[in-house]
LOFI-134281 format. One record per residue: x, y, z of N, C-alpha, C in turn. Coordinates in steps of 0.05 Angstrom, whole numbers, plus 5000, padded with zeros to 4 digits. Layout:
BEGIN
XYZXYZXYZ ...
! end
This chain:
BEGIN
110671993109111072153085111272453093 113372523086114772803099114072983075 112773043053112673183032110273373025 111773673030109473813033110074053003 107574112987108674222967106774462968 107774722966106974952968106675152941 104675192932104875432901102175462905 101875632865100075682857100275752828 097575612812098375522784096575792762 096375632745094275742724091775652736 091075372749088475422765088275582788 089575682794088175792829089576172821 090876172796091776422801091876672772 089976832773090376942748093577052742 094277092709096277132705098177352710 095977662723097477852743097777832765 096577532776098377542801100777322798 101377122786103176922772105777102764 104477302756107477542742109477602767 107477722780109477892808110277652823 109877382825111977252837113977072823 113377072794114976862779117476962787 119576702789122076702786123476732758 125376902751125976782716128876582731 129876482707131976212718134276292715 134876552703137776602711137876652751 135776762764135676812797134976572810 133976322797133376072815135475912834 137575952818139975962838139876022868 139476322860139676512890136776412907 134976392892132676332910132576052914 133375882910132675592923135375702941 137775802952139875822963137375962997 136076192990134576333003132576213015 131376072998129775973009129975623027 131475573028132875323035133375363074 135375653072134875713090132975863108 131176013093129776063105125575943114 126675723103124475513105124375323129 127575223134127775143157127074833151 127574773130127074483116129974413112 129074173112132173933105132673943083 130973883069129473933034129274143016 129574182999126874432990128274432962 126274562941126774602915124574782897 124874902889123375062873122874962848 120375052832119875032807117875302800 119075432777117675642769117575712736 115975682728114875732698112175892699 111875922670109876132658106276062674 106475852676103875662689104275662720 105675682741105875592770108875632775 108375702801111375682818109875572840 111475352851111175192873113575092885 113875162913115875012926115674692937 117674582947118074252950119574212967 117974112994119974203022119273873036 121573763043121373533058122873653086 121373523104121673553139121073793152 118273943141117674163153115474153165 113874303175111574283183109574403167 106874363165105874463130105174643139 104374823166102275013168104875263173 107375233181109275333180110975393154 110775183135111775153108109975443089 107675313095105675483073106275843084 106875923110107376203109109876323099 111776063115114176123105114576143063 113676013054113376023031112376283018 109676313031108976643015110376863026 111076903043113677043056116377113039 117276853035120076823007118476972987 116676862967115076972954114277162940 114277332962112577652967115177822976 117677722981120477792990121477842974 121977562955123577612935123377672909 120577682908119977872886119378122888 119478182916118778522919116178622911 114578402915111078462902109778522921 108278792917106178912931103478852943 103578482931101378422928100778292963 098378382974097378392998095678033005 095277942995092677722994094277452965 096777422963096577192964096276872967 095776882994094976703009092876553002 090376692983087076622978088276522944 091276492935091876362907093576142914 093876172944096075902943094775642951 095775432946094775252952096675012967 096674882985097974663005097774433006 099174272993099173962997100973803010 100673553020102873363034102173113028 103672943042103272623036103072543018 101472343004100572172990098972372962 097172552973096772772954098772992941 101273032956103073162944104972972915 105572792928106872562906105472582880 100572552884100772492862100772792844 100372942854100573222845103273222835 105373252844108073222828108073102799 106472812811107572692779106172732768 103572872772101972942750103673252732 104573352751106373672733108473522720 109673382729111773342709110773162688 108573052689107272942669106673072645 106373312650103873532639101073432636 100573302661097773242665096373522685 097073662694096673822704097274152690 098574142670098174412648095874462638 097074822637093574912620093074662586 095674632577094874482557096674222562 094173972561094373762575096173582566 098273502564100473232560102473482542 103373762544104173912538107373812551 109473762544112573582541114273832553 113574092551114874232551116074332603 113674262608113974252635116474072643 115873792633118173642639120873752639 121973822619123473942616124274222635 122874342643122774552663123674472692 121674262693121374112723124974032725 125773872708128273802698130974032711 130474182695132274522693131874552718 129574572740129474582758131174502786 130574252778130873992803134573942797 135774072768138974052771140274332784 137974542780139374792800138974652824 136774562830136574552858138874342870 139574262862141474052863144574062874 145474322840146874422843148374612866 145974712879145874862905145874752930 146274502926145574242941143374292968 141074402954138674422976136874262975 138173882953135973812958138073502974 136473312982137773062996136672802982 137072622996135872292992133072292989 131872503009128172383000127872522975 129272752971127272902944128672842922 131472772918132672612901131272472887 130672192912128571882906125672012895 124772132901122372232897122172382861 124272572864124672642825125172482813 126672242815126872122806124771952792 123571832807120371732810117871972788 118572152791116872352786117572352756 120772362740121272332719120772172705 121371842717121371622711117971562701 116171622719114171742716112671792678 113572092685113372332655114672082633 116971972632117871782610115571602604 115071402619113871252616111071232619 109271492625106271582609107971722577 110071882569110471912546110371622526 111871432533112271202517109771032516 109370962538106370822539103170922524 103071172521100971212518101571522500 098671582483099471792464098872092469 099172162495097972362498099272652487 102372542473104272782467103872642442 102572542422103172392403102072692375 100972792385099573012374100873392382 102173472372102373682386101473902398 101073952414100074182438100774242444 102174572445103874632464102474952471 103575092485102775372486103075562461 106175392443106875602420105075432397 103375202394102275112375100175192377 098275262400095275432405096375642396 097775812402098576082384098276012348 099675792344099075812314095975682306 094575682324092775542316090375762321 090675942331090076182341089876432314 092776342303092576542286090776462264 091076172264089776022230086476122236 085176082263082176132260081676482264 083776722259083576912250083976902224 086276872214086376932187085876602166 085076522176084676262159088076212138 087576282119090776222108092376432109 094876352126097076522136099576492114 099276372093101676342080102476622067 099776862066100677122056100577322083 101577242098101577392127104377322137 104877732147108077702157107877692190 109377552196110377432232111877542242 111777712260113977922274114877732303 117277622305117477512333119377742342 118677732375119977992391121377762409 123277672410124477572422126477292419 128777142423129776952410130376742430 127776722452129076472472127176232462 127176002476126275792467122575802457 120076012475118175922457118076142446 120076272438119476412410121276222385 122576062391123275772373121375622367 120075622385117775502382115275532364 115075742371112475912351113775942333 116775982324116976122300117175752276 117975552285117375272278114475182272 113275292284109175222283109175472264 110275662257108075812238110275822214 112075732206113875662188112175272175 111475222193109874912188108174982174 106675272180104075242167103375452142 106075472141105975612112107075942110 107776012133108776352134110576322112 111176512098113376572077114476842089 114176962108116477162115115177262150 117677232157118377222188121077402194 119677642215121777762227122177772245 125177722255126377702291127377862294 126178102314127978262338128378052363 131078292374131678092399133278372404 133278422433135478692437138078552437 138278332446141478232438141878092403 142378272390142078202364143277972352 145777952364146477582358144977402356 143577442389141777192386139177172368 138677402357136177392331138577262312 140677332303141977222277142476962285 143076872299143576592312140276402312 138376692303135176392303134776422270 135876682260135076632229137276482223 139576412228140876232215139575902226 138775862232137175692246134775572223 132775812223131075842227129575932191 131576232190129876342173129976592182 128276762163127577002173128877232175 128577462167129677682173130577802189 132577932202133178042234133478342222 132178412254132278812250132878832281 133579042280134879172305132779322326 134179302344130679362367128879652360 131479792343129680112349128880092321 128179872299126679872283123779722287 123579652316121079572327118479652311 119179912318115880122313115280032278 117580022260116680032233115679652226 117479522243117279252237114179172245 112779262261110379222273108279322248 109179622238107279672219106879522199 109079382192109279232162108078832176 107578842199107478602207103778512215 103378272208100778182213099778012239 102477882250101977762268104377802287 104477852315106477902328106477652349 108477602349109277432372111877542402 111077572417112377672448113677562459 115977472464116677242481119577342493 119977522502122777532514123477522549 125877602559126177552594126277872596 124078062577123878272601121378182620 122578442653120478382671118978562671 118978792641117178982648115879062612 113679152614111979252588113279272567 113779172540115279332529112979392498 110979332496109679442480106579512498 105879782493104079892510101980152484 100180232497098080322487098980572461 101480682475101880932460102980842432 104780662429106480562414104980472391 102580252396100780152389098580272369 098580482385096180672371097680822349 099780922352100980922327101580842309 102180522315102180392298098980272280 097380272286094780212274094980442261 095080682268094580962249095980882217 099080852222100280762204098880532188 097880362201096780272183094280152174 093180442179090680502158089080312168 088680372195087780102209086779892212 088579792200088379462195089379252215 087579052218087978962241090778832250 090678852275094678772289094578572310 094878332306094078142321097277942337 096677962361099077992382098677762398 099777582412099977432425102977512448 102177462466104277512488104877262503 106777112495106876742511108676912535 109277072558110977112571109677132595 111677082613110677262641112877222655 112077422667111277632662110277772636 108577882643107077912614109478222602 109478202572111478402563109778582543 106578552548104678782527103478882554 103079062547101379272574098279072563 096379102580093679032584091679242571 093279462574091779702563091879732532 093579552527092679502483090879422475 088979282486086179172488083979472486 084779592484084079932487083680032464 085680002449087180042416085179912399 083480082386081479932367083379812340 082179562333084379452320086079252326 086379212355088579062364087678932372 089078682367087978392381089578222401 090178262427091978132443091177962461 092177712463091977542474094577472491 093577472514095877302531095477062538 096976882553097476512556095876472569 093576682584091876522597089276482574 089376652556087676662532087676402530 089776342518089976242507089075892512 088975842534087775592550085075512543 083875632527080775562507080875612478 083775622473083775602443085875332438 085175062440086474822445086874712421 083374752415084374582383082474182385 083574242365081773892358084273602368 085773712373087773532388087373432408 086973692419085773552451084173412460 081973262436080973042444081872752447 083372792432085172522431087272522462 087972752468088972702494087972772516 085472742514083972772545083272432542 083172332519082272042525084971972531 087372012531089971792528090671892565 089272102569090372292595088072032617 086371852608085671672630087071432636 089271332615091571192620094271262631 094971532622096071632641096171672669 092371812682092571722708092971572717 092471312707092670972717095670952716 096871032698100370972709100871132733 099971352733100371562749099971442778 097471372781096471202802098270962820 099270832802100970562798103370682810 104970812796107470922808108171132836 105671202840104671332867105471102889 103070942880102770652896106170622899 107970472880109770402886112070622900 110870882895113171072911112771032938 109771102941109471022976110370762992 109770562969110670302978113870302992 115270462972118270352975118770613002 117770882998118471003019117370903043 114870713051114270663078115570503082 116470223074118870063074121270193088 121770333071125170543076125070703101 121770753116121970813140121270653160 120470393162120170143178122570103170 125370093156127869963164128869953192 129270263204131070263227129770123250 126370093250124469973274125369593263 125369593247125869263232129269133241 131369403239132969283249133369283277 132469403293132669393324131469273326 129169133312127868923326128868703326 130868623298132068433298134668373320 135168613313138168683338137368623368 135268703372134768723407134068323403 133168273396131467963402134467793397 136767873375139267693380140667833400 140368073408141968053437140767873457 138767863457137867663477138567443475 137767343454139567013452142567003454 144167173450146267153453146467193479 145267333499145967333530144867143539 143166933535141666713548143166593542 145566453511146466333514149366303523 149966643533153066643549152466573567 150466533581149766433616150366133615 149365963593149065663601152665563577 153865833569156065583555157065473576 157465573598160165373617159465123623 155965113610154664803614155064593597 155464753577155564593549158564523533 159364383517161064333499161564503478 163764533466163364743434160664703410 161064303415159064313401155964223403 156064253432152364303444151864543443 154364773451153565053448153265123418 154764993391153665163371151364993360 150964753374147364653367146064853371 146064893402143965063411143365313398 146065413391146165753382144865693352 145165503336143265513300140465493321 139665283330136765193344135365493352 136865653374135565863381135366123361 137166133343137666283318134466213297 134765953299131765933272129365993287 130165913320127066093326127166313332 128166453332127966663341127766883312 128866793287127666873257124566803257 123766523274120766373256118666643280 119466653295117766863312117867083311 119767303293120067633283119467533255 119567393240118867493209115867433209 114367293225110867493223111167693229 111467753247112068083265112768243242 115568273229116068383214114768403189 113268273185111868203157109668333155 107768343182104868453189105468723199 108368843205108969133214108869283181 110669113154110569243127107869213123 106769013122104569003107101969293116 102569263145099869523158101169783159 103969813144104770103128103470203111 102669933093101870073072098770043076 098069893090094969923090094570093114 095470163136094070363149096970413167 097770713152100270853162099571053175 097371143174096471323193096971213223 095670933231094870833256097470653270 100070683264102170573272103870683291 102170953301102971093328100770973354 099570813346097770743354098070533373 097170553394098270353413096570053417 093670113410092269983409092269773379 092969893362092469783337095869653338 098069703349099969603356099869283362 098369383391097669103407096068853389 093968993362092668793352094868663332 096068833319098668773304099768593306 100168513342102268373343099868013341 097768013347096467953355095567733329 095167943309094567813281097367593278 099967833282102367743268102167363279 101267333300102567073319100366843322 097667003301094566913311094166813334 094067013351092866953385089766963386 089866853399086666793409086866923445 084667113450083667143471083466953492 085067023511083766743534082366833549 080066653558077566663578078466633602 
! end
């Protein structure tokens, strides 16, 4: 098992250091292209969202992989940051697989059986594709990994309830203001989880919702959708005053609402409270609004303890899940150790009928056409009845001990079991 996976998530990494290396997906292109080659892998593929970026490198070496990785990293995002290394984290083998299918599961999100990763992982694995940096093992392997995410979705309820990052936001706002149906919703942005949020707080009763977006189409393209009023970016400052709940969500990579802006706006209004959520990241509210008496901002990592009563129901369905999870592991390893005992399975078969075939070019000039093709079925079935233990006890101790098959000694017992020999005295 050649599979070594390199990142760092919402567990191992707060969300200012997650910012300076996220990829956004219009550049994933260029960086799985970059990093492909400069990894020095056969393999490789990126995945980067709001929660983790982690690379996916088959035929590297891991202790080489993991530098090379924060290197790309810290390259291509042009981040200043000195000590990433103490947020990343390194897996291979058997523990990388089940880690995989646990992300594309969303067994591994801040919010647990959360649908929305899949789909990412997805977007992902067809750039990478497209760029053709990935091959046969990581192909077989996403595949597995998808097949996976389907079938904990169908089997079991852990998405049966919704959770997502943009439904804790509305659930966020309901235990501030308890009833939101007389509360106005400012969304700053018109990509998918600001669709999102603006669907969860239209569910729960908003009666008036406004969309900026600097590309103003695409706000008129979500109120025709959607709903809602559209204003133009440089009516920001007034739309905020008249607004109760703000929602953040666009592809800038830098601040766009910060302390000064803010404080003006609470003045205006008579300072009453201004309650902000930022689902982005890079984050798009300065940190310094938390400053602003009055203001209430929460970013996505906040937000990972405001879950909700859902999530009990899917931490119980998330222990059937592992068990598929488990199961399909099993059978990935199964079929990949197989797929690498082929080429030892066919030379073994190859080398033992060359032999029979040269023992029996020596004695045809002895024999008749049809004593020689007696002989040739006769030496043919033994020579199957004596490699298919062999072969049988070589699969079978793949999967039970693949570590020890470089092993010369455990070789020798191998063959030993395969033929049940007995020691002679």
């Amino acid at each position: 098992m050649r599979l070594i996976i390199i990142g760092l998530s919402h567990k191992t990494a707060p969300i200012e250091v997650r910012e300076q290396v996220t990829i956004p997906e219009e550049l994933l292109p260029e960086a799985n292209r970059r990093f492909h080659e400069e990894s020095g892998s056969g393999e490789t593929m990126i995945l980067s969202t709001c929660n983790r970026i982690e690379a996916y490198l088959f035929g590297a070496d891991k202790e080489g992989a993991r530098d090379k990785t924060i290197k790309f990293l810290l390259d291509f995002s042009h981040s200043g940051l000195t000590d990433l290394d103490r947020y990343t984290y390194s897996l291979d083998g058997e523990e990388a697989v089940e880690h995989l299918f646990k992300v594309a599961s969303g067994l591994d999100s801040m919010v647990i059986g959360e649908a929305q990763v899949t789909g990412q992982l997805k977007a992902a694995y067809a750039i990478a594709r497209q760029e053709e940096t990935t091959g046969r093992d990581l192909n077989r392997l996403m595949s597995y990994a998808l097949f996976t995410a389907k079938k904990i979705r169908s089997d079991t309820k852990i998405s049966e309830l919704p959770v997502s990052v943009s439904s804790v936001a509305v659930e966020l706002a309901k235990k501030i203001f308890e009833d939101l149906s007389q509360r106005k919703v400012l969304l700053i942005g018109a990509g998918k989880m600001s669709r999102l949020a603006a669907r969860g707080f239209l569910s729960s009763g908003i009666q008036k919702l406004h969309i900026i977006n600097r590309t103003y189409e695409k706000a008129c393209l979500m109120s025709e959708e959607l709903g809602g009023q559209v204003y133009s970016y440089d009516q920001m400052e007034n739309c905020l005053v008249s607004s109760d709940i703000v929602i953040v969500s666009t592809g800038a990579r830098e601040f766009i609402l910060g302390p000064e802006l803010l404080g003006r706006v609470i003045k205006q209004r008579k300072n009453q409270p201004l309650f902000i959520i930022d689902i982005t990241v890079p984050r798009n509210v300065d940190p310094a609004v938390n400053q602003v008496d009055n203001i209430f901002l929460y970013d996505i990592d906040n937000l990972s303890s405001v879950i909700g009563s859902h999530m009990e129901t899917r931490l119980t369905e998330s222990e059937a899940a592992h068990r598929i999870i488990s199961e399909e592991v099993n059978g990935y390893l199964h079929f990949s150790r197989q797929r690498e005992l082929g080429p030892l399975v066919r030379s073994l078969r190859e080398k033992v009928e060359e032999i029979c075939r040269e023992e029996l070019q020596c004695t045809r000039d002895n024999m008749s056409e049809e004593e020689y093709e007696k002989m040739r079925k006769i030496m043919f079935r033994t020579v199957n009845r004596l490699s298919h233990p062999l072969i049988q006890q070589i699969k079978s101790s793949a999967d039970e001990y693949p570590e020890l098959l470089n092993s010369r000694d455990f070789l020798e017992n191998l063959v030993k079991d395969a033929f049940e020999l007995e020691e002679k005295e």
